[in-house]
ZADO-1210 file (C-alpha; in nm, 4 decimals, padded with zeros to 6 digits):
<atoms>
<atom x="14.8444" y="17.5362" z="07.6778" code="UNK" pos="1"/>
<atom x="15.0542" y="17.6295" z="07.3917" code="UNK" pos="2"/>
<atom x="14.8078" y="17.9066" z="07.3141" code="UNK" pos="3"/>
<atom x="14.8492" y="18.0730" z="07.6377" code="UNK" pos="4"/>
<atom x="15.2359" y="18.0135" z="07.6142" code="UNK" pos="5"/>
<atom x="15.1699" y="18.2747" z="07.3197" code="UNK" pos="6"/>
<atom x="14.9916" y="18.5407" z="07.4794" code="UNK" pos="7"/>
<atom x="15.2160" y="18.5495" z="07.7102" code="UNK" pos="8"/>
<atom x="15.4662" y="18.6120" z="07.5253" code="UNK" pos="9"/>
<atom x="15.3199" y="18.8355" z="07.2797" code="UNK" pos="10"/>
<atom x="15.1981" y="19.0361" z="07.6066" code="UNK" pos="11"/>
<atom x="15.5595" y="19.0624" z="07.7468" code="UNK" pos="12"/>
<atom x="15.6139" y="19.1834" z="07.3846" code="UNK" pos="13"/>
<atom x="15.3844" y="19.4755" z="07.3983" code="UNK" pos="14"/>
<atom x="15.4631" y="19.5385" z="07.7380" code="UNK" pos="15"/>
<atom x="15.8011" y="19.5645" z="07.6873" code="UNK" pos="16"/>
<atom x="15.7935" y="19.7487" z="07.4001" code="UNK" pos="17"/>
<atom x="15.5520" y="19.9985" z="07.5254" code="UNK" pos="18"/>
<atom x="15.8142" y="20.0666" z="07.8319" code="UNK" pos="19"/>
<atom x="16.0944" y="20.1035" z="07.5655" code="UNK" pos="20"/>
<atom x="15.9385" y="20.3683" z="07.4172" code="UNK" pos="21"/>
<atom x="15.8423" y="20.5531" z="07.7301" code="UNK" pos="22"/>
<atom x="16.1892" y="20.4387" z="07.8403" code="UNK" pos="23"/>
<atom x="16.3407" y="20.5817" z="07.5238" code="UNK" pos="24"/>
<atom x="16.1189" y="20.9426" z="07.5450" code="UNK" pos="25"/>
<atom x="16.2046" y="21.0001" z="07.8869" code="UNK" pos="26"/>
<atom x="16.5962" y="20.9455" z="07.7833" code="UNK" pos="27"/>
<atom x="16.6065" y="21.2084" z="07.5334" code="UNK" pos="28"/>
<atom x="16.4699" y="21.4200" z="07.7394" code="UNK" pos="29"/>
<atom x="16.7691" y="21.6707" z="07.9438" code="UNK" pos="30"/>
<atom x="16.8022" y="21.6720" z="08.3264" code="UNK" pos="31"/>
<atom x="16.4648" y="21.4099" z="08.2823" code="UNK" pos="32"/>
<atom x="16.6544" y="21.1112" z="08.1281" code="UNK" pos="33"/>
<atom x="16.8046" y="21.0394" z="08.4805" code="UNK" pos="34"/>
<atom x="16.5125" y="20.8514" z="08.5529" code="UNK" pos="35"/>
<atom x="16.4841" y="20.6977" z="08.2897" code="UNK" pos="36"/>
<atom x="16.6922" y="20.4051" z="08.3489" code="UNK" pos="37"/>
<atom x="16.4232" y="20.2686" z="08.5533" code="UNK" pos="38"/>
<atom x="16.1413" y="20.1849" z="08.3527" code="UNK" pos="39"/>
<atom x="16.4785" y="20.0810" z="08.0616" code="UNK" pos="40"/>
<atom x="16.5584" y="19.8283" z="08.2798" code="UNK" pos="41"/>
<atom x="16.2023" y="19.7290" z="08.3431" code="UNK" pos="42"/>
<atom x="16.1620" y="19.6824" z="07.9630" code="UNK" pos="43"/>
<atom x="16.5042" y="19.5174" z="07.9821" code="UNK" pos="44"/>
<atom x="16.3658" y="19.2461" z="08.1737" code="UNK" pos="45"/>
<atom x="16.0075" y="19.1919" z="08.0105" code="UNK" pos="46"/>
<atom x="16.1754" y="19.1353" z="07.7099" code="UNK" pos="47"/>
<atom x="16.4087" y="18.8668" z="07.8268" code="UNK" pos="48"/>
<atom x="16.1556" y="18.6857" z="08.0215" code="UNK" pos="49"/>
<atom x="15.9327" y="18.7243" z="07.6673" code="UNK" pos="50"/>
<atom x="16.2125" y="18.5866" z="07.4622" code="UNK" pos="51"/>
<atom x="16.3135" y="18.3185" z="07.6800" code="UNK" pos="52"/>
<atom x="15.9145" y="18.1923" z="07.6717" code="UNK" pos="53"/>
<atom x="15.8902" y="18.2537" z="07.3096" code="UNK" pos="54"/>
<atom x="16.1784" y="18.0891" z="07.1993" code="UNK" pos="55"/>
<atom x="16.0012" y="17.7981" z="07.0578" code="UNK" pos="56"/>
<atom x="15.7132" y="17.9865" z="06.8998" code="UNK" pos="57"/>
<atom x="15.8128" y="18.2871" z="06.6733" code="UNK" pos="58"/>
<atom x="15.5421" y="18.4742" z="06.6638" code="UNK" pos="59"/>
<atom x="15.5750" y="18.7123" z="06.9103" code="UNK" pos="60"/>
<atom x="15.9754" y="18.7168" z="06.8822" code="UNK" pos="61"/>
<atom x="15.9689" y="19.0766" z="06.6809" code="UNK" pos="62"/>
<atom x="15.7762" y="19.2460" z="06.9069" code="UNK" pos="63"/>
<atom x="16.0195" y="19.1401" z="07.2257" code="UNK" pos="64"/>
<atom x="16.3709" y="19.1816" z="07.0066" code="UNK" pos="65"/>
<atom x="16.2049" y="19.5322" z="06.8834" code="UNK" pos="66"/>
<atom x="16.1681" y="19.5587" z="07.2482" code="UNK" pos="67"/>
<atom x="16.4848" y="19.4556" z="07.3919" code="UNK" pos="68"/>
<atom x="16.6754" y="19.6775" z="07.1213" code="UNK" pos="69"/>
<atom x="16.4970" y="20.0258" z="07.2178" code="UNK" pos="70"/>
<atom x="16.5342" y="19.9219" z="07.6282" code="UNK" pos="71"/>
<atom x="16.8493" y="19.8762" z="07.5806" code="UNK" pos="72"/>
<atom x="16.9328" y="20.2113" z="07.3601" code="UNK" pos="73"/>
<atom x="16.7408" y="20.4094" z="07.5382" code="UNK" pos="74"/>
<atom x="16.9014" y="20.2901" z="07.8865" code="UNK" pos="75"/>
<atom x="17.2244" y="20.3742" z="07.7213" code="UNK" pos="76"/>
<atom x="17.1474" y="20.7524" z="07.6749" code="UNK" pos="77"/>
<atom x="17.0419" y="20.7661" z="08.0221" code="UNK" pos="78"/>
<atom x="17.3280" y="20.6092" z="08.1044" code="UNK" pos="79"/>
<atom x="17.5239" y="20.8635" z="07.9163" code="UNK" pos="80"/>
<atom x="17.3447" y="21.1186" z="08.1121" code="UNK" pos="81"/>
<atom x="17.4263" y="21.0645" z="08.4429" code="UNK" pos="82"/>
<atom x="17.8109" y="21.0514" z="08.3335" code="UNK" pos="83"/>
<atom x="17.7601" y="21.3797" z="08.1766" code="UNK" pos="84"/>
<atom x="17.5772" y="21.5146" z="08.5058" code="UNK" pos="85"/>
<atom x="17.8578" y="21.3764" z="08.7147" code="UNK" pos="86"/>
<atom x="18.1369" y="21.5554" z="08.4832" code="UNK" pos="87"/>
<atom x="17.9062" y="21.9079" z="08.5031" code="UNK" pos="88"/>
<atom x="17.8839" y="21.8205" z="08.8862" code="UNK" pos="89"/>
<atom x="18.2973" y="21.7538" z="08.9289" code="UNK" pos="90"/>
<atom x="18.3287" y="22.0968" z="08.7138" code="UNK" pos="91"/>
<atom x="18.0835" y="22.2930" z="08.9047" code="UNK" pos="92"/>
<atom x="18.2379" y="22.3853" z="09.1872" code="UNK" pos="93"/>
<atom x="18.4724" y="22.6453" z="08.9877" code="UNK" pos="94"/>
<atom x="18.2423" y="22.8046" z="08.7755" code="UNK" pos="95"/>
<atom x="18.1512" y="23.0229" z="09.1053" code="UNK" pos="96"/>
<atom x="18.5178" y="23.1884" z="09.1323" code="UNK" pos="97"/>
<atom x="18.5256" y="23.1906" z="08.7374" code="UNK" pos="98"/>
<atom x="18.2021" y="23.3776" z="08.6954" code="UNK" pos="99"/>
<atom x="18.3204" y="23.5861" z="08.9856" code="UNK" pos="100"/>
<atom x="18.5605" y="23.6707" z="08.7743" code="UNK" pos="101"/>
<atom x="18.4404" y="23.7575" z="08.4708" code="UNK" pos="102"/>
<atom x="18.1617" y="23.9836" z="08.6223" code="UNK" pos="103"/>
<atom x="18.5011" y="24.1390" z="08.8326" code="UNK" pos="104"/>
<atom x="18.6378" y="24.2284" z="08.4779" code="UNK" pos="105"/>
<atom x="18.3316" y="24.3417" z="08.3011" code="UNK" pos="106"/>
<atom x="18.2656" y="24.5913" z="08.5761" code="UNK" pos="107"/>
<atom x="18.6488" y="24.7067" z="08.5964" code="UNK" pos="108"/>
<atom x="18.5685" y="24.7928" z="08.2267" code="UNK" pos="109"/>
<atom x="18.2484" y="24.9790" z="08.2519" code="UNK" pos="110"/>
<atom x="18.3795" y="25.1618" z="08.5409" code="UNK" pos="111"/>
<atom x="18.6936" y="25.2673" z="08.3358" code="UNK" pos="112"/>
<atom x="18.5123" y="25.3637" z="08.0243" code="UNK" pos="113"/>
<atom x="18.2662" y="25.5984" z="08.2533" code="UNK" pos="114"/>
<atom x="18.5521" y="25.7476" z="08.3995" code="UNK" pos="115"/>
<atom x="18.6796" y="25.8404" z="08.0247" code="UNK" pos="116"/>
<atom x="18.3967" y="25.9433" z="07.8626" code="UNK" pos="117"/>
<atom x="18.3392" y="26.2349" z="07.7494" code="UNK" pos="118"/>
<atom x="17.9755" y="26.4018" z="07.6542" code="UNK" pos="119"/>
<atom x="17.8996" y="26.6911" z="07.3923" code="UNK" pos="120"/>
<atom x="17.5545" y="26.8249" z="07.3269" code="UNK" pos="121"/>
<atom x="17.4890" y="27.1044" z="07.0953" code="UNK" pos="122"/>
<atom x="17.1480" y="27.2336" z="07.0477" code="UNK" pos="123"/>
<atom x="17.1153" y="27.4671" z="06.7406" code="UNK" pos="124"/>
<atom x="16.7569" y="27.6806" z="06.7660" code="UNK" pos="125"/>
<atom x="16.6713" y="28.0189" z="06.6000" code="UNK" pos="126"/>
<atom x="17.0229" y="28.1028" z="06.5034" code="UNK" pos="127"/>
<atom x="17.1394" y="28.0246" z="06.8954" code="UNK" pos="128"/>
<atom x="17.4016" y="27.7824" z="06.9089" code="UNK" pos="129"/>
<atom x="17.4755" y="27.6113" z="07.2472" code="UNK" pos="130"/>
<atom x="17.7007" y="27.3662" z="07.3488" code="UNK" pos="131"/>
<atom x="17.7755" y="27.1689" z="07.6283" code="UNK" pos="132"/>
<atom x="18.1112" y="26.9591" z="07.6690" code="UNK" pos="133"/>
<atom x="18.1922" y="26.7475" z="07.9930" code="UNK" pos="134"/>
<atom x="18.3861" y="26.4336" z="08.0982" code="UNK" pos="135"/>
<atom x="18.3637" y="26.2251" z="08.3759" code="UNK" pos="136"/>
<atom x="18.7662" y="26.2458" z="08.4400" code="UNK" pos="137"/>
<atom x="18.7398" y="26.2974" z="08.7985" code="UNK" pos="138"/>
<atom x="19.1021" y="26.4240" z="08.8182" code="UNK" pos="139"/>
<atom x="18.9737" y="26.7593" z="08.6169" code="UNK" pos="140"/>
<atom x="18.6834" y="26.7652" z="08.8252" code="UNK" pos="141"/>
<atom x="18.8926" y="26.7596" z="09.1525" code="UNK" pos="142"/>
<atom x="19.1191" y="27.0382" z="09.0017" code="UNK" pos="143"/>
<atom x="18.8007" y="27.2375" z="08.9032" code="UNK" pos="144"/>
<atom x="18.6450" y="27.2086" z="09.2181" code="UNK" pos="145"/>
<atom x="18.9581" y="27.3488" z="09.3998" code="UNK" pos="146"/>
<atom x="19.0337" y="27.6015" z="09.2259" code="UNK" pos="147"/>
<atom x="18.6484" y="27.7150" z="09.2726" code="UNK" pos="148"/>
<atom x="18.6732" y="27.6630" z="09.6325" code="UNK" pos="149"/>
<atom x="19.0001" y="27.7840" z="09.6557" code="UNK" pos="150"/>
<atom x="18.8607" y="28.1448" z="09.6029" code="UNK" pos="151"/>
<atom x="19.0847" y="28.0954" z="09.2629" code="UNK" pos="152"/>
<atom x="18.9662" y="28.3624" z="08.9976" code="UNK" pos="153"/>
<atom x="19.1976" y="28.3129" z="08.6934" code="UNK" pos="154"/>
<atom x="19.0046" y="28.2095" z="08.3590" code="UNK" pos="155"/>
<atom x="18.9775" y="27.8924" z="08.3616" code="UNK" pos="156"/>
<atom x="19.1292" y="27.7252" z="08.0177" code="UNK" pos="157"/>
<atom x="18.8394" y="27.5736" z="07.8005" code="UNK" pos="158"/>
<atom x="19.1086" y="27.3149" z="07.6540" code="UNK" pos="159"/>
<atom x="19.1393" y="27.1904" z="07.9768" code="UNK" pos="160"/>
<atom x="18.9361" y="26.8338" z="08.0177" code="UNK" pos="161"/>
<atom x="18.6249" y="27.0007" z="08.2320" code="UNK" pos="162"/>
<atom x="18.2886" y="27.0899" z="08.2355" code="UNK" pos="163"/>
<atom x="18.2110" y="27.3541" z="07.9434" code="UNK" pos="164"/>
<atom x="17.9606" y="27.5384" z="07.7980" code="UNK" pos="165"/>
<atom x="17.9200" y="27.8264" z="07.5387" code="UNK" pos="166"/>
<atom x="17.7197" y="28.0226" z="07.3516" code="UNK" pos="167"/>
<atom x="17.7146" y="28.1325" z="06.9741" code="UNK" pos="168"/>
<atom x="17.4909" y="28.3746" z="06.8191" code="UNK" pos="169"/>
</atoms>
């Protein structure tokens, strides 16, 4: 009898320390270690049940404290994950309106640095020069155009901010 009292609870033992470590890989692992406070508590409980039956024989007693200890760390950072998940979850609803936000401003931005750029090419071949200045400042462009559909013929002023191009020999 006092033989099988010791399988028993060098069984629980392994048992419980094999679900500690599962317990303990699933933990670590992000988003997964939710779950893992299942099989932790599973091991939890093997291991008591193992030490209370092995507390008159020692033999099996490192297995079920090794056990016990890994259960109960590893149910811990599962533990600490769901209170992290439930502080991302509280924060969550105003990342929305603050991403919203920031993808508002980053487009202001590219939309006001377009509108202020300015482009020069100059191609150089065979002694011909030739160069082409423009902007994208659509005030210039809106003068330009009316005073080309305005049937206006004075020389237009190449210091002015528009749409450019001459030719060197």
């Amino acid at each position: 009898m006092e033989e099988v009292r010791n399988n028993t609870g060098q069984n629980l033992g392994i048992a419980a320390l094999i679900t500690a470590i599962i317990t303990f890989v699933l933990a670590v692992i992000p988003c997964v270690g939710l779950i893992a406070i299942i099989p932790g508590i599973i091991a939890i409980v093997l291991a008591s049940v193992g030490l209370s039956q092995a507390a008159r024989n020692n033999s099996a007693r490192g297995v079920l404290i090794a056990g016990l200890i890994i259960a109960i760390i590893a149910s811990l950072i599962s533990l600490s994950q769901i209170f992290v998940a439930g502080k991302i979850a509280q924060k969550a609803d105003k990342w929305p309106n603050n991403i919203q936000n920031i993808i508002n401003d980053v487009q202001d931005n590219v939309t006001k640095e377009i509108e202020d750029a300015n482009v020069s090419i100059k191609v150089e071949s065979n002694g011909d020069k030739v160069e082409i200045n423009t902007n994208a400042n659509k005030k210039s462009q809106e003068k330009t155009l009316e005073d080309l559909e305005g049937g206006n013929t004075q020389k237009r002023d190449t210091t002015q901010k528009h749409d450019t191009v001459q030719k060197k020999k």
